[in-house]
C-alpha positions as CSV (number, residue, x, y, z in Angstrom):
1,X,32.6,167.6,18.6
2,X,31.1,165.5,21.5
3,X,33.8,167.1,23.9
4,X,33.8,170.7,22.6
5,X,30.2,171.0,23.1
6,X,30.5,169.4,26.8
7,X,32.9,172.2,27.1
8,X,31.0,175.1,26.1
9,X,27.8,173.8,28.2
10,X,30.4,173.6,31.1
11,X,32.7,176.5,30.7
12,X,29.0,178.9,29.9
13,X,27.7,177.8,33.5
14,X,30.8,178.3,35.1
15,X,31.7,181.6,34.0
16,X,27.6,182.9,35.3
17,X,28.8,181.0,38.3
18,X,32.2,182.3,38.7
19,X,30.7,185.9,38.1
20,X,28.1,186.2,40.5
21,X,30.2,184.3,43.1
22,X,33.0,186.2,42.6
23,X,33.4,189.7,40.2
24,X,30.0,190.9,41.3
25,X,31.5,193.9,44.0
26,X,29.7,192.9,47.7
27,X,28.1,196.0,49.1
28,X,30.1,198.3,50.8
29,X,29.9,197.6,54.8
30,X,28.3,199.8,57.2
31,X,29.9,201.6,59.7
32,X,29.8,200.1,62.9
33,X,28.1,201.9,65.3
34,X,30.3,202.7,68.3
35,X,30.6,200.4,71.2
36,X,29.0,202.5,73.3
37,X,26.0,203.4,71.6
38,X,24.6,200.2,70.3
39,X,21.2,201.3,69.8
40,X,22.1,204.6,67.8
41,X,20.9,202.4,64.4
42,X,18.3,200.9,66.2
43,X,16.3,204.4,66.7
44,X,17.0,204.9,62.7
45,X,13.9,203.2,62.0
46,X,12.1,206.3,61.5
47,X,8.6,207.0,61.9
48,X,6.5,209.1,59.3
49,X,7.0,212.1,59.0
50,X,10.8,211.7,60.4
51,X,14.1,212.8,57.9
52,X,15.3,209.8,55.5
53,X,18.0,207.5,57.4
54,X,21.5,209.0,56.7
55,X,20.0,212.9,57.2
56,X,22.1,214.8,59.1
57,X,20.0,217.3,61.0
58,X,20.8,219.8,63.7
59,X,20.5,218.3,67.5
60,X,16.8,218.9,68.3
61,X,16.7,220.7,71.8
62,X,16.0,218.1,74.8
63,X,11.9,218.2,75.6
64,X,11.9,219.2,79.6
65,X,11.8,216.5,81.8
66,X,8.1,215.2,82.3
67,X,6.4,215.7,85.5
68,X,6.0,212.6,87.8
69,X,2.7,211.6,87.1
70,X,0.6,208.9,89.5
71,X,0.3,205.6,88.2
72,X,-3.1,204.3,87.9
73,X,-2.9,200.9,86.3
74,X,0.4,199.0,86.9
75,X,2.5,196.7,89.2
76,X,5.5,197.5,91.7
77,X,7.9,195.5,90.3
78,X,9.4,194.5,86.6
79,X,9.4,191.3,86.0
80,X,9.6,188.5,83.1
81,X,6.9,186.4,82.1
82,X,7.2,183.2,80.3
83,X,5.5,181.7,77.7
84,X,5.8,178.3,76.2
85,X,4.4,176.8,73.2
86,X,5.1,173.5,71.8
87,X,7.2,175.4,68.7
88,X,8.7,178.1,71.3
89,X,9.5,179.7,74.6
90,X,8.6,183.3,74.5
91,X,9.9,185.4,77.3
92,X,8.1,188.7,78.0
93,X,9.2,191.6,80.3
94,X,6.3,193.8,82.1
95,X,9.1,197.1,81.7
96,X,7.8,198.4,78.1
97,X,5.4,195.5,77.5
98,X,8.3,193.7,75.0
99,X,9.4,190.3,73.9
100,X,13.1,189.8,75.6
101,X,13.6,186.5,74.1
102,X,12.2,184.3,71.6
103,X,13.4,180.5,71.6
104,X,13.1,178.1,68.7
105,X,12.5,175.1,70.7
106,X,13.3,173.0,67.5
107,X,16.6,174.8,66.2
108,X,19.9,174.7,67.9
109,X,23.0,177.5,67.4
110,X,25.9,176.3,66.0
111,X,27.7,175.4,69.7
112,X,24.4,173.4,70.7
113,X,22.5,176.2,72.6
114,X,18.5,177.3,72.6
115,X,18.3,179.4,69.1
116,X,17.0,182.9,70.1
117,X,16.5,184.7,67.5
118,X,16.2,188.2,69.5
119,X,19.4,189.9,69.0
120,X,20.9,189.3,72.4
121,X,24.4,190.4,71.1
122,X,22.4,194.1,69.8
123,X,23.5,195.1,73.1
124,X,21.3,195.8,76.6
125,X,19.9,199.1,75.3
126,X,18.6,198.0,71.6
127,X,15.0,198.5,70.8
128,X,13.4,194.8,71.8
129,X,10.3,193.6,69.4
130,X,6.9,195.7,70.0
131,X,8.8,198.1,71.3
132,X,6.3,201.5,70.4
133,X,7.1,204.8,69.8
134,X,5.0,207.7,69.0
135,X,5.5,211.6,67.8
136,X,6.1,212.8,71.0
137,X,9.3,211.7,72.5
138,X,7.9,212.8,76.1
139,X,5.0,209.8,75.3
140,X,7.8,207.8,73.7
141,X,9.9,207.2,77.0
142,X,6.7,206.5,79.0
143,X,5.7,203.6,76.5
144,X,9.1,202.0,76.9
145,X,9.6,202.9,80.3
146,X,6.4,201.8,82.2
147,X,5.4,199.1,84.1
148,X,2.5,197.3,83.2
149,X,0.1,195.1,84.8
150,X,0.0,191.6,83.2
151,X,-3.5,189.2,82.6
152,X,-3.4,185.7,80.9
153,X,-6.9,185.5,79.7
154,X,-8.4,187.7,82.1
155,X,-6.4,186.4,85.3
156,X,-3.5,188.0,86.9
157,X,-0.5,186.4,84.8
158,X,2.1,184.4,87.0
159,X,5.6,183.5,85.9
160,X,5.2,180.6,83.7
161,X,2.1,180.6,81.1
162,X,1.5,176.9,79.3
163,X,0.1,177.7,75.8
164,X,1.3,174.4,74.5
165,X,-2.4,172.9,74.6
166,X,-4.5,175.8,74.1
167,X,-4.1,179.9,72.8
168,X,-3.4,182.2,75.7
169,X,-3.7,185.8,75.7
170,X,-1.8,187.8,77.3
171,X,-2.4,191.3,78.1
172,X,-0.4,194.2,79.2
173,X,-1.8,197.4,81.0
174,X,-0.6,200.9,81.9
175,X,-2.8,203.9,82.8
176,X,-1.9,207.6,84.9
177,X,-3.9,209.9,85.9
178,X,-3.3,212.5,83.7
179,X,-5.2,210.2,81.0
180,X,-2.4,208.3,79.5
181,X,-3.4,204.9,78.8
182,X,-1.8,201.7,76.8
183,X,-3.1,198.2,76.1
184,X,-1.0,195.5,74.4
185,X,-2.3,192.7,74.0
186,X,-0.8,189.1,72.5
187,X,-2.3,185.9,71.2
188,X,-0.1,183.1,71.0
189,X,-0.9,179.7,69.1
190,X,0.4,175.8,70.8
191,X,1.8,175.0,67.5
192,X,2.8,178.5,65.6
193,X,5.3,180.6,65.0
194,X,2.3,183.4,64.1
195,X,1.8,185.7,67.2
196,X,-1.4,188.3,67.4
197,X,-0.4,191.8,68.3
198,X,-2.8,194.7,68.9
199,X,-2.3,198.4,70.8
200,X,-4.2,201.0,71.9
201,X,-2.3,203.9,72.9
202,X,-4.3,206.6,74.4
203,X,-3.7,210.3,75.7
204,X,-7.0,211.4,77.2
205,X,-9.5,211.0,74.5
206,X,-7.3,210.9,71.5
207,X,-6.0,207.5,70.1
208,X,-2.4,207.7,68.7
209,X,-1.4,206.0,66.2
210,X,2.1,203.8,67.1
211,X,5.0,202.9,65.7
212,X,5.7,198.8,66.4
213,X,8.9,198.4,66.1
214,X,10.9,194.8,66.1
215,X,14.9,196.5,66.9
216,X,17.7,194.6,65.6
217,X,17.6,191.6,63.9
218,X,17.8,188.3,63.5
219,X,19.7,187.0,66.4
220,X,21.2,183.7,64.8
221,X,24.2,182.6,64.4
222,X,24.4,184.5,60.8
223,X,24.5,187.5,62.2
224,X,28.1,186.8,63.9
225,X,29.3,184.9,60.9
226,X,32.7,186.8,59.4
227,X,32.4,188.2,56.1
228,X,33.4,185.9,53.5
229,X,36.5,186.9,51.5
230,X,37.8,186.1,48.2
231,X,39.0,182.8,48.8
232,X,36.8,181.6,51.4
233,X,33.3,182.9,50.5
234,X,30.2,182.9,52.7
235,X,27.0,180.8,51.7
236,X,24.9,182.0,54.0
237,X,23.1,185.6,53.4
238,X,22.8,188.0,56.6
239,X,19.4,189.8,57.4
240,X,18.1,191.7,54.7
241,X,14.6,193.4,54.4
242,X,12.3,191.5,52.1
243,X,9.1,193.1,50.9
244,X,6.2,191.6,49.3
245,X,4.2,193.9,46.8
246,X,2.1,193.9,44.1
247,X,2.8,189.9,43.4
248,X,6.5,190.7,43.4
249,X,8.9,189.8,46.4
250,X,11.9,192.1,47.1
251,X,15.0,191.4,48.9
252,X,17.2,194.5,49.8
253,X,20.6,194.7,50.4
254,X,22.1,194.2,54.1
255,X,23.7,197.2,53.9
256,X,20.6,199.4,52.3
257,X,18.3,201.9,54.8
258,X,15.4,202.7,53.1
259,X,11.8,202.5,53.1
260,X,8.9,200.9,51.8
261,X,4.8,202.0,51.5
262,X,1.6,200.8,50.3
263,X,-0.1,197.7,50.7
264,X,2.2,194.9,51.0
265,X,0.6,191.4,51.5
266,X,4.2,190.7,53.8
267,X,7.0,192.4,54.5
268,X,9.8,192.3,57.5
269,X,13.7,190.8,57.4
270,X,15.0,187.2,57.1
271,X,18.2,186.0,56.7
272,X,19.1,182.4,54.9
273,X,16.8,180.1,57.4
274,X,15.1,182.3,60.1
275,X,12.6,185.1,59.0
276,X,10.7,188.2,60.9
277,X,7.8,189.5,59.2
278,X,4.5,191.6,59.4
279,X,1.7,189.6,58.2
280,X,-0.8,191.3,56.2
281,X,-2.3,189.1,53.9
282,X,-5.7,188.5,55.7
283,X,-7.3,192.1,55.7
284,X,-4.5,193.7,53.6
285,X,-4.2,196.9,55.0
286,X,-1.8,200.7,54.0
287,X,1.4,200.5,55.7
288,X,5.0,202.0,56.1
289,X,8.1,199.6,56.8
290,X,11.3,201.4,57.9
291,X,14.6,199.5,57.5
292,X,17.8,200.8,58.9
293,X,21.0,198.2,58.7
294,X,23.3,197.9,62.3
295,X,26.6,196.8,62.7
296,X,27.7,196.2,66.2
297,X,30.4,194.8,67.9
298,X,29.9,192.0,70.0
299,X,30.6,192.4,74.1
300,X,32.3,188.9,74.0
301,X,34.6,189.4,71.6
302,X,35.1,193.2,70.2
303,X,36.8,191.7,66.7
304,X,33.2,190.0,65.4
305,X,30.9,192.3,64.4
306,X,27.6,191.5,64.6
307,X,25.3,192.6,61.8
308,X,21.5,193.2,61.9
309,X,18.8,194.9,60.4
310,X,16.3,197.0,62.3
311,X,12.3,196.9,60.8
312,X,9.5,199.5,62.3
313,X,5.8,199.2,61.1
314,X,3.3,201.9,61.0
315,X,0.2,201.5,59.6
316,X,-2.0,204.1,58.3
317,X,-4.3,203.9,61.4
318,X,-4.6,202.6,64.6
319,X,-5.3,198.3,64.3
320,X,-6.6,196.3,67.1
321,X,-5.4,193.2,65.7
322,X,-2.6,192.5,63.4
323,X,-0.2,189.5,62.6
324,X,3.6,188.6,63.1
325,X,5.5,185.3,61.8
326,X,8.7,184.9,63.9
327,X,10.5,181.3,62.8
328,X,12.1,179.3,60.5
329,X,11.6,179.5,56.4
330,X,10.3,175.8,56.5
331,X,8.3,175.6,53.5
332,X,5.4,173.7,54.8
333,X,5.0,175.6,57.7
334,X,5.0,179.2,55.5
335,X,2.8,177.0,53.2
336,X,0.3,176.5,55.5
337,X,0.1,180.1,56.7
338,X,0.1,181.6,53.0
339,X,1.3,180.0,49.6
340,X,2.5,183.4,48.7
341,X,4.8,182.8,51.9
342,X,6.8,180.3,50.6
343,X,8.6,183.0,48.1
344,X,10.4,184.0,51.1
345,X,12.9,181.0,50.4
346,X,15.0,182.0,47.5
347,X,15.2,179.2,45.7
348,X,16.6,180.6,42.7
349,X,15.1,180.5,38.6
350,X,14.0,177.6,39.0
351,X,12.2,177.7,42.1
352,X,8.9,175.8,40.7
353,X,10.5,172.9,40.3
354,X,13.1,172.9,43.7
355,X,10.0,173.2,45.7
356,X,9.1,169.6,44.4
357,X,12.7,168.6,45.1
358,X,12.2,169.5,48.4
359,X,9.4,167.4,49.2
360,X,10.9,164.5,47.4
361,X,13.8,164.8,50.0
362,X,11.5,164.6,52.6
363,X,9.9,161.9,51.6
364,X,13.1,159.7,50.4
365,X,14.5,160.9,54.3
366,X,11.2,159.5,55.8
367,X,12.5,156.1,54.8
368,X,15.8,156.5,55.5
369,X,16.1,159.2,58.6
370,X,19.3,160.9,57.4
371,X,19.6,163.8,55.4
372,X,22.8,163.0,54.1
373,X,21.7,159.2,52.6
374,X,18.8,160.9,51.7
375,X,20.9,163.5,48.9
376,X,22.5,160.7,47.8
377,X,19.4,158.4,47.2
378,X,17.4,161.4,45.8
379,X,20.7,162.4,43.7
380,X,20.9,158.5,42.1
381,X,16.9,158.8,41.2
382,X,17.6,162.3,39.6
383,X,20.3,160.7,37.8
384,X,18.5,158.0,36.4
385,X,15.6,159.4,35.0
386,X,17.6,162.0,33.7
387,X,19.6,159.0,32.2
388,X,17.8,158.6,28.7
389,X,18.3,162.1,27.7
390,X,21.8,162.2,28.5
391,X,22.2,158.8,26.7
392,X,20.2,160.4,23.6
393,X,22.4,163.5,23.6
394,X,25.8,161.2,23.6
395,X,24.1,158.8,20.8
396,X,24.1,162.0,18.8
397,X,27.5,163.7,19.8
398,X,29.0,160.5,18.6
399,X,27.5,160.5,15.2
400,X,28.6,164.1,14.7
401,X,32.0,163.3,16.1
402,X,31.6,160.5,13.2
403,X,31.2,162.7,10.8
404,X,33.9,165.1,11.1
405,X,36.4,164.1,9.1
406,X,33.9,164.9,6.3
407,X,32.6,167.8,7.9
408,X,36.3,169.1,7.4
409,X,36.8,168.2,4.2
410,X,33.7,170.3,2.8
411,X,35.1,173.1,5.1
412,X,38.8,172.6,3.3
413,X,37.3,172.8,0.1
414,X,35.2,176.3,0.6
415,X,38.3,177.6,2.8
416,X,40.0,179.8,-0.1
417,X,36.3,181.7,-0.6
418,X,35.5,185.0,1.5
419,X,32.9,184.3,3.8
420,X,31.2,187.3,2.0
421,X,32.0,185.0,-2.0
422,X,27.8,183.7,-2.7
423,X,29.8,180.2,-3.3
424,X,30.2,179.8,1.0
425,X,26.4,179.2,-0.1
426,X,26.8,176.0,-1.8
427,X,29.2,174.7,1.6
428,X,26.3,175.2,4.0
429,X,23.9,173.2,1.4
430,X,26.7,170.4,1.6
431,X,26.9,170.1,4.9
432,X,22.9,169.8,5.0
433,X,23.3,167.4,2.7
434,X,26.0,165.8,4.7
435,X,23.6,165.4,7.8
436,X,20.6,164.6,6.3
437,X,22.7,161.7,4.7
438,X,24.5,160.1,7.7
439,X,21.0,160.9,10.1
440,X,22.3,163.5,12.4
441,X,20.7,166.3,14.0
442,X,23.2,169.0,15.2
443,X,20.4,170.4,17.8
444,X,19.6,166.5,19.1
445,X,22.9,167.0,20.9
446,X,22.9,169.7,22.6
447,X,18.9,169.7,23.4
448,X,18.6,166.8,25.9
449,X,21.6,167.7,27.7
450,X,20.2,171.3,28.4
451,X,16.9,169.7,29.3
452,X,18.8,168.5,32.2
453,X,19.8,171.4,33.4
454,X,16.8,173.0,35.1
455,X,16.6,169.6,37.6
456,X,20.1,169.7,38.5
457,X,20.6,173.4,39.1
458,X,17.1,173.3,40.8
459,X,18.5,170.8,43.0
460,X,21.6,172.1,43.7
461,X,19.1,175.8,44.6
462,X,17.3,173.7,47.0
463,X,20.0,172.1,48.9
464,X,21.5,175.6,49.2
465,X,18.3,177.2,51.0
466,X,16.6,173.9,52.7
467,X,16.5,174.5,56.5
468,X,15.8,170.8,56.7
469,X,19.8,170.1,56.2
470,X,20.7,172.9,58.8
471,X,23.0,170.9,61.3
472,X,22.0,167.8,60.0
473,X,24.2,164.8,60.8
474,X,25.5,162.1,58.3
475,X,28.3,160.3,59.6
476,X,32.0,160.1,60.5
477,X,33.1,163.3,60.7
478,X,30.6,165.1,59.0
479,X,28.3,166.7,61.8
480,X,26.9,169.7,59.6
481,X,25.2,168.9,56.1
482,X,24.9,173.2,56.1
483,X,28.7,173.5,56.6
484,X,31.7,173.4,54.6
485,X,33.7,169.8,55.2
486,X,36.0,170.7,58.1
487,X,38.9,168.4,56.7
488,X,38.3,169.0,53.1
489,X,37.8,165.4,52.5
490,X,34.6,165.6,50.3
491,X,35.7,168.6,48.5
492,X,39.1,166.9,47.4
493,X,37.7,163.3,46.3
494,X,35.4,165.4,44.2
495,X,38.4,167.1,42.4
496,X,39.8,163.3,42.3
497,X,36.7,162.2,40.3
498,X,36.1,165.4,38.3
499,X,39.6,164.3,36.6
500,X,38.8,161.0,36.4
501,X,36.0,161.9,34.2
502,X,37.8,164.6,32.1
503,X,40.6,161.6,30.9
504,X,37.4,159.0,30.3
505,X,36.4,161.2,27.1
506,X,39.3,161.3,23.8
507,X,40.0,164.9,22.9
508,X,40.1,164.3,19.1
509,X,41.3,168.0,17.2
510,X,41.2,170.1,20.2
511,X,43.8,172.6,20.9
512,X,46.5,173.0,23.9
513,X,44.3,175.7,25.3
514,X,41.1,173.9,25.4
515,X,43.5,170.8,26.9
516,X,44.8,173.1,29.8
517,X,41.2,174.2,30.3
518,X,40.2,170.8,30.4
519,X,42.8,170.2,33.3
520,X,42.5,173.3,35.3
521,X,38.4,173.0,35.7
522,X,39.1,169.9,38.3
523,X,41.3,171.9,40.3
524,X,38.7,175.0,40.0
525,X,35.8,172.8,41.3
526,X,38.1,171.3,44.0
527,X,39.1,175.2,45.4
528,X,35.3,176.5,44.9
529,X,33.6,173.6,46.8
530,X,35.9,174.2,50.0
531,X,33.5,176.9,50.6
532,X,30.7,175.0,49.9
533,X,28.1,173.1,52.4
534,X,28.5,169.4,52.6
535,X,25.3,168.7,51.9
536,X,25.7,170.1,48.4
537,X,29.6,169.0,47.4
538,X,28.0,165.6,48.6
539,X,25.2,165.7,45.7
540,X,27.6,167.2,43.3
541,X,29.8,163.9,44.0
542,X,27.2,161.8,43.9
543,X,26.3,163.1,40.7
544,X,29.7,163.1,39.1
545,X,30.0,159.1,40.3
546,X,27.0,158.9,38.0
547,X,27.6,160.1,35.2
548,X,31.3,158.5,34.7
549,X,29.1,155.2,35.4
550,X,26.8,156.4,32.5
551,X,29.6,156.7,30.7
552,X,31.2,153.5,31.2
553,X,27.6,151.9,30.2
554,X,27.1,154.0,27.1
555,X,30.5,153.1,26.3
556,X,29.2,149.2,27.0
557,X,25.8,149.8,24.1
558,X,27.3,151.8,21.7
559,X,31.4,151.4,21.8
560,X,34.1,153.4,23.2
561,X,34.7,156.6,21.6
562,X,37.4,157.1,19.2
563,X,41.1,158.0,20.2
564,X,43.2,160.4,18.6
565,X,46.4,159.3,16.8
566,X,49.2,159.3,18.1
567,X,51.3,161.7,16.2
């Protein structure tokens, strides 16, 4: 009994595991846009009043060329300007007034390098963040074309702005004589990731109302990654747009153009670790978010595809001031900005109770100073208060597996009845009778066991999302706690201990099927984890050593478990 029902616990979150991991169809993949025209999905992110993404329309005529018109506010040259936080390096160009680059000073790519999470590999023409475009096309190319005068509070700007000590902003400028005018103006914090964007676009006395748009995104790593495949599946999800609304959060598909309205309290793209987002929590106000997915191939090497998502916001009227979050999904740090922000990490069902995991990891790795020692610690303190529970619900499997014998005999008795034949009746009140006897609970079995559930699973959910572990070091030659085991060492002493703990429990009265099963789920485990991150085949380890120790000291209190006879 005691083995059957470890089965069916087992096998039932396997197969939802198994299923979502693997039978659930990925979307189908975009085209790639040609190599050529990188920017073609960019420009998809239409504004209102544009057709729905994947319209095919007639080629509008092209507007006449626009008369040369004499700058009035501007500077003779195009230039970058950067700025430097203590959190990040932002890098502005004065030719359209955008951000060019935007360096996590705290977050490293996979080969070592300054994390930028601009997509440099978009190609040279893709929209860049605060790129604005308007109705008029004509207007549109003068936005992105000019070049503006740049002032740090006030002051002509130089090359190099230090914002790590105080806020700085920085304003752009452009003005002709024919009464077009733009202002963009940005506000950057020493120690955020939250910049301040306002515009005021002007054609003589009438204010337009712009388009802000953010281009391709997120320039990580991810975005490079190669599709995971049957065999060799991918734990880390591309950018996606992500849309809070009415107290619900929405992630949609990588592959999904689309477009959302109203008045969203956040909304923007993220991928697993890094996110780009409107923030709109403060003085909530109507707006439209335009997502259009992009798949382009990369100028280094033509065979990886890189794979983005364009954003464009448009509020319902002109705003002086509105908010951007460009950074990691560090839950303190979205914490601190909005608790509502912390939803953005997709911590699973049982997000309530990773979030307290989380900080529990933090504060075991304050001690210790490495991630990986930290899992391990955090996994054995898991393990033990989680130890009475299990201990209660193997207490109770052995009593039932006690009974059996019993159990079978009633059964043997009633077997020549129908199940339909009123005397089944009397079988079920001697089997009551039976447990009520002997002092077993069929429930107190099962019961603990699946109140352990929510912790590990909610551990597991964490160590899949946590940033924290992202290129984290443990030791030898494990130099990524985020990526798969290079050697497959962890992943195979795992499969080692999973059968060592299937032959530490007698299979009294279970069939060659359910034996086979028994023996194939080590070699299952072993296959699925070489996919896995380290960090997480590392807790599931830790947590298997464990439990075959419980067993061994259950089997100390109570007695070993019955064998079968030999036959």
């Amino acid at each position: 009994m005691e083995r059957r029902v470890l089965l069916a616990i087992t096998l039932s979150f396997l197969v939802l595991f198994l299923f979502q991991r693997f039978v659930m169809p990925p979307p189908a993949p975009v085209p790639s846009a040609p190599a050529g025209t990188p920017n073609q999905n960019a420009s998809a992110t239409t504004p209102t009043g544009a057709s729905a993404p994947g319209t095919q329309l007639p080629a509008a005529p092209e507007a006449p060329p626009a008369p040369v018109v004499a700058a009035t506010v501007s500077e003779s040259n195009s230039r970058d300007i950067v700025v430097e936080t203590s959190k990040l390096k932002a890098v502005f160009s004065n030719q359209g007034a955008t951000i060019v680059h935007w360096i996590l000073k705290e977050y490293r790519t996979d080969a070592g390098q300054p994390l930028d999470i601009v997509a440099g590999g978009a190609g040279p023409d893709a929209m860049k963040p605060f790129t604005l475009t308007v109705d008029d096309q004509r207007v549109t190319d003068r936005l992105k074309h000019a070049i503006y005068r740049v002032t740090v509070n006030g002051a002509a700007a130089r090359e190099a702005v230090d914002a790590t000590a105080s806020p700085q902003t920085i304003v752009f400028e452009a003005a002709s004589a024919d009464g077009f005018s733009v202002k963009k103006t940005f506000v950057l914090e020493p120690t955020s990731y939250v910049i301040g964007f306002g515009a005021d676009v002007r054609m003589g006395d009438q204010r337009l109302n712009p388009v802000i748009n953010w281009g391709p995104g997120l320039g990580d790593d991810i975005a490079r990654a190669k599709p995971g495949s049957f065999f060799s599946r991918s734990n880390t999800v591309p950018a996606q747009g992500i849309v809070h609304k009415d107290g619900k959060v929405e992630r949609m598909a990588f592959t999904a153009s689309g477009m959302r309205e109203g008045l969203l309290r956040y909304a923007g793209i993220d991928d697993h670790y890094f996110v780009s987002m409107l923030l709109n929590e403060q003085n909530t106000q109507p707006v439209r978010m335009d997502f259009a997915p992009s798949n382009v191939p990369q100028p280094d090497d033509p065979n990886i595809t890189g794979r983005y998502v364009n954003y464009a916001v448009r509020f319902q009227s002109p705003q002086d001031q509105s908010r951007f979050f460009f950074g990691p999904k560090e839950f303190e740090t979205l914490r601190a900005i909005d608790p509502e922000m912390t939803r953005v990490i997709n911590f699973g069902i049982f997000a309530w109770l990773a979030a307290p995991l989380l900080g529990a990891l933090k504060w075991v790795h304050g001690f210790i100073g490495n991630w990986g020692w930290a899992i391990i610690v955090l996994t054995l303190l898991i393990n033990i208060v989680l130890f009475p529970l299990r201990h209660k619900s193997v207490v109770s499997m052995r009593k039932m597996q006690a009974i059996q014998p019993k159990m079978k005999a009633i059964q043997d008795r009633y077997a020549k009845y129908k199940i339909t034949d009123p005397e089944r009746n009397n079988m079920n009140t001697e089997v009551m009778a039976l447990y009520k006897q002997e002092g077993v609970n069929p429930a107190s079995g099962c019961i603990p066991m699946l109140l352990t559930m929510p912790f590990l699973l909610a551990f597991y959910g964490m160590l899949g999302q946590a940033i924290e572990i992202r290129g984290a070091d443990f030791f030898g030659w494990i130099h990524n706690l985020s990526a798969p085991d290079p050697y497959y060492v962890l992943p195979l002493i795992t499969g080692a201990v999973q059968l060592w703990q299937s032959r530490l429990q007698p299979a009294p009265n279970v069939d060659p099927t359910q034996q086979k099963v028994m023996m194939m789920m080590p070699l299952m485990i072993t296959v699925m984890s070489f996919g896995f991150a380290s960090g997480l085949v590392l807790y599931w380890l830790v947590s298997t050593l464990f439990t075959i120790g419980q067993q061994y000291f259950t089997n100390y209190l109570i007695g070993a478990p019955a064998r079968p006879a030999v036959k």
